[in-house]
N, C-alpha and C positions, 0 to 999 in steps of 0.2 A: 504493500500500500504506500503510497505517495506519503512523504513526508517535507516538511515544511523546514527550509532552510535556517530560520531562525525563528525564535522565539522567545519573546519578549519575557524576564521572570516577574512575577507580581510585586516585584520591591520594584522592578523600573518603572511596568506599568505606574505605580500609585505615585512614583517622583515624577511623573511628568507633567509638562504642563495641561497637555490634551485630558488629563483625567482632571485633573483640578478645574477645567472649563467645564467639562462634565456638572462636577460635584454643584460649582455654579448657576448652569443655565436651571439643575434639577430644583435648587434650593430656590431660586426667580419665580421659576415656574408651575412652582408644585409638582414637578416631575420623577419619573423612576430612570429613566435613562439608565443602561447599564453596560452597554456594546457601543462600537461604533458604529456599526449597520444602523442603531435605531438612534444614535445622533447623526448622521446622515439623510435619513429620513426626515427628522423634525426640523433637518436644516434646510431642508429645501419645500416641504409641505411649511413652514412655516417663515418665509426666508425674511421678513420685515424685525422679526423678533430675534434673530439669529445675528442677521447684520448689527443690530444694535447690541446685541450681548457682544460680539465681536469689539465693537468702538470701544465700549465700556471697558472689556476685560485688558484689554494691550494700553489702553489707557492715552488716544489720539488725542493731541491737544489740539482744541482749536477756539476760537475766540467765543464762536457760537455753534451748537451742535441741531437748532431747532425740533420741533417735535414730529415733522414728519420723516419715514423713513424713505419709502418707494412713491413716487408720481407716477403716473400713466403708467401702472407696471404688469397691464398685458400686452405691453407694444415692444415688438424686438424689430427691427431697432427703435427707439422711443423712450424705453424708461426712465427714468430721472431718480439719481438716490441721494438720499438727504439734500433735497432740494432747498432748503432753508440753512445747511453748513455754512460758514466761513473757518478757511483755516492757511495754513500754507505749510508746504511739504518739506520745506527745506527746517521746519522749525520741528518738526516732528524727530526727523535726523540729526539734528543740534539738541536736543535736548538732554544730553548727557552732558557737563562741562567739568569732569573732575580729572584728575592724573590717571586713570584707567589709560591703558591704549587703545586708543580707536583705528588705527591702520597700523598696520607693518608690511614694508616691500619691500619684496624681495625680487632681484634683477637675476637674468641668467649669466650674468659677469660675476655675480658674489657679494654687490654691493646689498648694504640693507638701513633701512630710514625706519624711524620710527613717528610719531603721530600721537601726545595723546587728546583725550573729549576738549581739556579747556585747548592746548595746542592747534585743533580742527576749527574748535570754533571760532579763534583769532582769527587766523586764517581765513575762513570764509569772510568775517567780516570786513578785512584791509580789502578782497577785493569786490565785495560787494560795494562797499564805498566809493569804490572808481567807478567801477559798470552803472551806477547811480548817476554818478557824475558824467557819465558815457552817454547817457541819457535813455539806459537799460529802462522798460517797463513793462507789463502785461502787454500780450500779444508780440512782443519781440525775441526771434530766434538768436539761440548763440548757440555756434556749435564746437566740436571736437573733432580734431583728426589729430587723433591723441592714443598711443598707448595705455596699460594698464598701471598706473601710474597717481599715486595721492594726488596730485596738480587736476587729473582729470575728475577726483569728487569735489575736490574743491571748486572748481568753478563752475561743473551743473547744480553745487550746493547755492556757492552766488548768487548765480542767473537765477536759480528757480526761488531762491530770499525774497527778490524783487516779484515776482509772477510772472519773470520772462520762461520762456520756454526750452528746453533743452534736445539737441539732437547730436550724433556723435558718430561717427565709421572710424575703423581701425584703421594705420597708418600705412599699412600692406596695401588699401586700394590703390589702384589706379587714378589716377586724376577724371577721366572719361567719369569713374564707377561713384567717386567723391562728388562730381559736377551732376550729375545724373541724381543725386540725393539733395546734397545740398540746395542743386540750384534750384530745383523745384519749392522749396521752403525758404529761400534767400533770408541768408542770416545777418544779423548785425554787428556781429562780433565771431571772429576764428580764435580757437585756442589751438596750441599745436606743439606739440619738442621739437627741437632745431632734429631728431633722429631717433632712432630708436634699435635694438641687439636683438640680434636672432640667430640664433644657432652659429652664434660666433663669429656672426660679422656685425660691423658698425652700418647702419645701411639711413644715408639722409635724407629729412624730407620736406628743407624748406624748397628744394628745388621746385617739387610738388605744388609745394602752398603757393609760392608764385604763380606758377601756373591756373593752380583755382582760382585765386585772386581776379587773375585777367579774365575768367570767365563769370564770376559770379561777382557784379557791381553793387550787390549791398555791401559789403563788407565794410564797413567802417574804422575799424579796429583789428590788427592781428597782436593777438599775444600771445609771444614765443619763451616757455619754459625750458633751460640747456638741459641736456641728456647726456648727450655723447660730448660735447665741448662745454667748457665754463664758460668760453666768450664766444658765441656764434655770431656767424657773419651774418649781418641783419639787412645788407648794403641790395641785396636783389628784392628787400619786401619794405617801400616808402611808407614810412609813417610808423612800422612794427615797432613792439616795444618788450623788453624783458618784462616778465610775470615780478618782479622783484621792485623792478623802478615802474610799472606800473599800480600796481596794489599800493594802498592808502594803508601803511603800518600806522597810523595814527588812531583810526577808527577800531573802535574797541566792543563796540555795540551794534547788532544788527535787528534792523525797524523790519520786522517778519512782515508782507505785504497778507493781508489775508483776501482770499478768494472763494468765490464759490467752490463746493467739490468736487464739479465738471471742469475745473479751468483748466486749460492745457497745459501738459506738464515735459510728456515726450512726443516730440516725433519719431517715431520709427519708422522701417524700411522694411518691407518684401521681399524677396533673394532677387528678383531682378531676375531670372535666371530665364525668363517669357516675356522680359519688353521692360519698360523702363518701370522702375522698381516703384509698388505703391506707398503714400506717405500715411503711414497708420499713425492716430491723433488720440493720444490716453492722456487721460483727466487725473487730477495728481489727487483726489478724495479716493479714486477708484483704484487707482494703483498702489494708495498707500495701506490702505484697509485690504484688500487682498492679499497684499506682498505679506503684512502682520501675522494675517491666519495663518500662511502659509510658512512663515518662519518658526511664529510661536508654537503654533497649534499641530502642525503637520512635520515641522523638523526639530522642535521642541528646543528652540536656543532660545538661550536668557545671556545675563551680562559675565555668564562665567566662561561664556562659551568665545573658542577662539575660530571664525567660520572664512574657508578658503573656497574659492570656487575658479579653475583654470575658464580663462574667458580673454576673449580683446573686448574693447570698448563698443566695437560694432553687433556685437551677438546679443539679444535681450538675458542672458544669463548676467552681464556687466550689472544691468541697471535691477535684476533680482537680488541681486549680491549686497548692492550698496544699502539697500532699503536695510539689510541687518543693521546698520551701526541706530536706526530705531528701536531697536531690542537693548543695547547697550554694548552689544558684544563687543569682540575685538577684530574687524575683517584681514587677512592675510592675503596681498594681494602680487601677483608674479607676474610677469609678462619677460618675455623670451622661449626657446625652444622647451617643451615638455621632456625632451628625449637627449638636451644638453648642459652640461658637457657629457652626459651618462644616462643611461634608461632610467633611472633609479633617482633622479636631483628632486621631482617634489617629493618624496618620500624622504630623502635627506631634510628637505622644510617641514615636510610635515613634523619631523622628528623634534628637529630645533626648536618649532615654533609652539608643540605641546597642539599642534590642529585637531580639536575634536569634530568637525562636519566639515569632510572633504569633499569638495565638488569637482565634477570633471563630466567627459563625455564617453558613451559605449565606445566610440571609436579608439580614444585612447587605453579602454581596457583590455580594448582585445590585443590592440600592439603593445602592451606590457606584460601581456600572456605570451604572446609569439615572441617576446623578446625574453621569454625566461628570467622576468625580474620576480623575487617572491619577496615581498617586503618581511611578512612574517618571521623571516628565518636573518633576514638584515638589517631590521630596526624596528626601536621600543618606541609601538603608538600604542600604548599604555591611553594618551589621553582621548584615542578615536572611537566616538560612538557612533557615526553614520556616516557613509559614504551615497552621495547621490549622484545622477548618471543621467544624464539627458542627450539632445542631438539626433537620437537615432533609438531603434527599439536595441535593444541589451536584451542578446541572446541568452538562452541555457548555459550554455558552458564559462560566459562572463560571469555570471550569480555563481557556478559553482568555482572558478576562479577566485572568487573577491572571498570567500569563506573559507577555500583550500590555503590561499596563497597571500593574503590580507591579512586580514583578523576575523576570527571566529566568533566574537561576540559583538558583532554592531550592528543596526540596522542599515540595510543597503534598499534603498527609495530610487529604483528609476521613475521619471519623471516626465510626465507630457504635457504639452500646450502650447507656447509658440507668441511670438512673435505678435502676433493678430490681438493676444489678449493679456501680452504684456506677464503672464503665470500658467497655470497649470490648469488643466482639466483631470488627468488623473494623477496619484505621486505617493507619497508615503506614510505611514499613520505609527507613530509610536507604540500603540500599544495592540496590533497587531500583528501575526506573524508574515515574513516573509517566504514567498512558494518562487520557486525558478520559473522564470520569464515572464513575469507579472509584476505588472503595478499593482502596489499592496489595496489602493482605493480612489474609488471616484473621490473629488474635492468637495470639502463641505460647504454646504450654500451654493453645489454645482449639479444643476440637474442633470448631467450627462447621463447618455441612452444610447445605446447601439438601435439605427434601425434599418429596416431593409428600403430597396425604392421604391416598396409604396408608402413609407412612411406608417409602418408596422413596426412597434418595438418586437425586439429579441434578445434571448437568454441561451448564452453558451453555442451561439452562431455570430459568424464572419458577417457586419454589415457597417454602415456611416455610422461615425463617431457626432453624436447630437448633444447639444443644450436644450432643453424644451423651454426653460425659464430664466428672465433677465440673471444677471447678475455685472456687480458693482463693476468690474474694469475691462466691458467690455468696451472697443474704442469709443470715441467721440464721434469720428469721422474720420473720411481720407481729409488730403489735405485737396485742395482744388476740384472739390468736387463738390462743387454748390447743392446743385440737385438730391444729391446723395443718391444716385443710381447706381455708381461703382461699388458705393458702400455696402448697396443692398445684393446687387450682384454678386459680391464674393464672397458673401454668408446666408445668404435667405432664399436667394433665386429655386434651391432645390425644394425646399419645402416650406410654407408659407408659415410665417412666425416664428420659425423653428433655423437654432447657429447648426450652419452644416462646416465641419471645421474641415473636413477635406482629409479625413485620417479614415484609416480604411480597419477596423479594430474587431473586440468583442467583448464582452462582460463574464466574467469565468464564475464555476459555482462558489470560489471564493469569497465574489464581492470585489476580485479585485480586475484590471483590466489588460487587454492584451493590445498591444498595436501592432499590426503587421504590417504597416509601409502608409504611404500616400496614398488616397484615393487614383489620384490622377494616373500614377503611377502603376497601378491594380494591373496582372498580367491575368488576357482572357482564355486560355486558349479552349479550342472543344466550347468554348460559351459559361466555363467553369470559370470562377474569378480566386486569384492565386495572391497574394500578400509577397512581395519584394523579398521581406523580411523571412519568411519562414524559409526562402531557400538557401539568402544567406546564411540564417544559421546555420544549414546542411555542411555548404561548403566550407566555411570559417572553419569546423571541423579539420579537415583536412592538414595537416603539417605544413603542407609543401605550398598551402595560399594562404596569402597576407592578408588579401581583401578581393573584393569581388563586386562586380556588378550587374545586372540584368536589368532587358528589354524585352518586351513583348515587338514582333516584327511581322505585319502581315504577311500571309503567308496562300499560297493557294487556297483563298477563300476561306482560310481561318488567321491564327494567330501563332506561332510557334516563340517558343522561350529562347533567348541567345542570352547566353553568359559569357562576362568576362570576367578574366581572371589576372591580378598581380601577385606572380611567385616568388618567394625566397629567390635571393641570388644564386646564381648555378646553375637552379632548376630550370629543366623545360619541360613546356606543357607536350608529352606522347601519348602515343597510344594509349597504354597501362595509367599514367595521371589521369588521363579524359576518362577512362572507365572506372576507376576509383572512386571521382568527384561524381560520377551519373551513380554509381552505387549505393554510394553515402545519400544521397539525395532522396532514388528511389526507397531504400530500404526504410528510412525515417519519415518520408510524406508518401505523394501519390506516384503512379506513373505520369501524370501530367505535370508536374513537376517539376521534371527531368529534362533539361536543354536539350534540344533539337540537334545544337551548336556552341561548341565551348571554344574561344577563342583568347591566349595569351596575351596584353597589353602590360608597357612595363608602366603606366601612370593612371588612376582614374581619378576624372576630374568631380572635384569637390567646389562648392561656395568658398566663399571668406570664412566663414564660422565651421566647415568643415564637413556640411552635409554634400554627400553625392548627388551628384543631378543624374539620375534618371532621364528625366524629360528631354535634358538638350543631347547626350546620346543619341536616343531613340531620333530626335529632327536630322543627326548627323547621318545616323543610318538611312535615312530614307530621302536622305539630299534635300533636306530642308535646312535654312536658316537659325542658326541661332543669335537671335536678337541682340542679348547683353552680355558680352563676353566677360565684359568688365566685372561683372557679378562675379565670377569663379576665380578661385585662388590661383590656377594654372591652368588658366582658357587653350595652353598650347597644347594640353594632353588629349583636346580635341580630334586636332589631327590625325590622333592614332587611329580614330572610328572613322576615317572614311575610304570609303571606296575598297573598302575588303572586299577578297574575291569568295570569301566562306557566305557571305552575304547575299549575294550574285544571284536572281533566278537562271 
């Protein structure tokens, strides 16, 4: 019989915060609450009263909290929550001001800075004071093309002091891919390092910022924080100014702008990876009560907690991350290569830095599995209670990795949602057991539903991953899209009222959820719908592949499965490999399953954040256009998909 990879003992359960909210909402409401399942339930059959215990319990400040919770709250999109709030998010995230550490960063050169509450909050202040005087206010963009990096919380902490609004891409994009974001939101102010370290090179990027500058004419203001040089050459960007002689060290105090709880807070971005990337518009009430649940209540950190998450600036994990320093924690923050100088360097951090909630991505677990790193046997994470894992679905053999070759006693929370809503739709529950290849739980106050295309809920079947009911951070808007057509077309258009998130999943008898890949992405073949995800698992199996990717490829009037494959060095893909990988595949899922066509490539292309494009593949295979090259970390790996003769009718 199935057994359940971890499980939680009754001293942790009862130390955590999720049961203490329990104990709570039961005492409020005359209630018995006694599982999660059945506060999950009353969080969503009840979500007006839920949301409020949430404000209450994490303890939001804000000037006015008014008496209604939900407006128009059978309209998706339409709702409106705490429609009578004023508050501001940047004060929410200040509100620690003592010697605790609130950041520590660590570079992949070895360098490390410290940060503590009253130190951050100086800090935001000198340079809110300038951006004030810059003539920063509600409704004005400032953005980031900024590594991972303290200088980068500080100034979305700034901008957003005032009720300006914050946007950011990592410093790897492309100018095209930066301009493509930005300019669409024309910002008033650029933040940026003179450069930033990766896998051991210096690599510069005012050349870059120049270049955006000449394209994007709001810019009023560039300010450059050194990285790589103390004195950077500032002579190719007129009027730029250092982070140091720009900031106001005089000002000591910051005038918190308070706003309604819709007021915008991020712009986000779309992968781009299908046309010029959408500008997703989250409301900083909605983002910061979400991000709370989902730190206090669903990863259980408080101010003792020291929380790491591997991210750039450009991936919504950046802006999940920060919202921690509202708990009080201590955030540990790295940027530079995962896998330099050594497989093994954030587990060296994790060590040093006593990191109890390490964040990262399935991708990276599985190359630290293929890389033979086993931390358990090479360093004391004594202080590590959870490991969380997002990006991609996190196969079987990652779960039992993280438990063989980690640590045996933590909770490991893979985690879904995206971009679009700024958190999570399903992730992890404290006091819950972990089962391999599951998400432990839907999110509380989230009515997510698998349903089929009639819009038929399902249990323990393959169907659309749904919301049926508002909730607090879903976006505002895109950005330029007066009408809100775009808006409604990329969440409602399939079924009326109802967020269709474009995840192709299921609900397991756990309780908890499965995601097998993108919708879009879904492989037909025979008219049978196949999950991305489940075949990767098969083949990740295999020693001799690192990684892999499939297409579905029309095919004589059906659809046939092509995989590719990136092998270990040395290896080539033969006869016996191809039958090995179709074996592993067949024996663990269907015959349909099973690629038609296996073809060796030594690159597959990925986004900036690290996810594989499927979609732009599959357009290369069939000689179609790929729109936004600029979106993919290494748009040249394109190349390798075209014009194969294995492909060839």
């Amino acid at each position: 019989m199935e057994q359940p990879l971890w499980t939680p003992s009754d001293t942790r359960v009862a130390s955590t915060r999720l049961w203490d909210f329990i104990q709570s909402v039961n005492h409020a409401e005359t209630l018995s609450i006694d599982s999660y399942e059945r506060l999950w339930q009353w969080s969503v059959d009840h979500s007006e009263k839920f949301w409020s215990h949430v404000w209450s319990y994490t303890g939001i400040v804000a000037s006015h909290q008014g008496e209604r919770v939900l407006a128009d709250g059978n309209q998706m999109p339409g709702a409106r929550w705490f429609p009578e709030a004023r508050l501001n998010f940047a004060e929410n995230l200040l509100r620690w001001r003592d010697d605790r550490p609130a950041i520590v960063f660590c570079g992949e050169d070895g360098r490390r800075t410290e940060l503590s509450h009253a130190e951050l909050y100086a800090r935001v202040a000198a340079l809110a004071a300038s951006l004030r005087r810059q003539g920063v206010q509600p409704g004005d963009i400032c953005a980031g093309f900024m590594p991972n990096v303290a200088e980068t919380i500080i100034a979305m902490l700034a901008t957003t002091s005032l009720g300006g609004t914050w946007s950011s891409c990592s410093p790897d994009f492309g100018i095209n891919g930066v301009v493509d974001r930005f300019g669409q939101v024309q910002p008033k102010v650029l933040f940026t390092t003179d450069g930033y370290i990766y896998n051991g090179k210096q690599l510069d990027s005012l050349e870059k910022v120049a270049g955006i500058a000449r394209e994007i004419g709001s810019i009023e203001q560039i300010i450059v924080i050194p990285f790589i040089s103390d004195t950077p050459d500032l002579s190719a960007l007129p009027g730029a100014a250092l982070l140091n002689d720009y900031a106001d060290s005089s000002a000591s105090e910051i005038e918190f702008t308070q706003l309604p709880f819709d007021h915008p807070l991020y712009v986000m971005y779309s992968s781009g990876t299908t046309g010029v990337p959408k500008c997703i518009v989250h409301s900083a009430g909605g983002t910061l009560i979400q991000h709370l649940k989902e730190l206090v209540l669903h990863t259980d950190i408080d101010r003792d907690d020291r929380f790491f998450y591997y991210t750039t600036c450009g991936w919504m994990m950046w802006n999940w991350m920060v919202s921690g320093l509202a708990t009080g924690c201590t955030l540990v923050l790295f940027d530079g290569s995962p896998f330099a100088p050594k497989p093994a360097v954030l587990w060296d951090m994790a060590e040093q830095e006593q990191i109890s909630v390490f964040g990262t991505s399935a991708k990276y677990l599985a190359a630290l599995e293929k890389a033979g790193v086993k931390p358990s046997k090479s360093h004391e994470l004594g202080a590590l209670k959870a490991i969380l894992s997002t990006g991609s679905p996190l196969s079987h053999e990652s779960f039992e990795y993280v438990y063989r070759d980690i640590k045996t006693d933590l909770q490991l929370s893979s985690i879904s949602g995206g971009t679009d809503i700024v958190s999570c739709f399903a992730l992890g529950c404290p006091i819950l057991p972990v089962w391999a290849g599951e998400l432990q739980c839907r999110g509380l106050g989230m009515a997510v539903d698998i349903f089929d295309d009639e819009g038929r809920p399902l249990r323990e079947e393959k169907g659309e991953l749904v919301c049926t009911k508002p909730f607090p951070s879903m976006p505002i808007r895109f950005w330029n899209d007066a009408d809100g057509q775009r808006f409604h077309d990329a969440y409602f258009a399939q079924f009326d009222n109802i967020w269709a998130h474009g995840d192709y999943g299921e609900i397991t008898a756990h309780g908890g959820v499965i995601i097998h890949g993108r919708s879009d992405a879904v492989l037909n073949p025979g008219g049978v719908r196949i999950g991305t995800a489940e075949i990767y698992r098969q083949v990740e199996k295999v020693e001799e592949v690192l990684e892999s990717l499939c297409i579905g490829q029309p095919w004589q009037d059906d659809v046939r499965v092509v995989l590719f494959v990136r092998l270990r060095e040395g290896v080539n893909l033969d006869d016996e490999l191809t039958k090995l990988i179709k074996t592993t595949i067949r024996a663990n899922t269907t015959p349909r399953h099973v690629p038609a066509v296996i073809i060796q490539v030594t690159d597959i292309p990925r986004t900036i954040s690290g996810k594989i494009v499927e979609l732009a593949v599959r357009q290369v295979v069939m000689g179609q256009t790929v729109k936004n090259k600029d979106a993919l970390a290494n748009p040249e790996a394109l190349e390798l998909y075209k014009d194969l003769p294995e492909l060839q009718a």
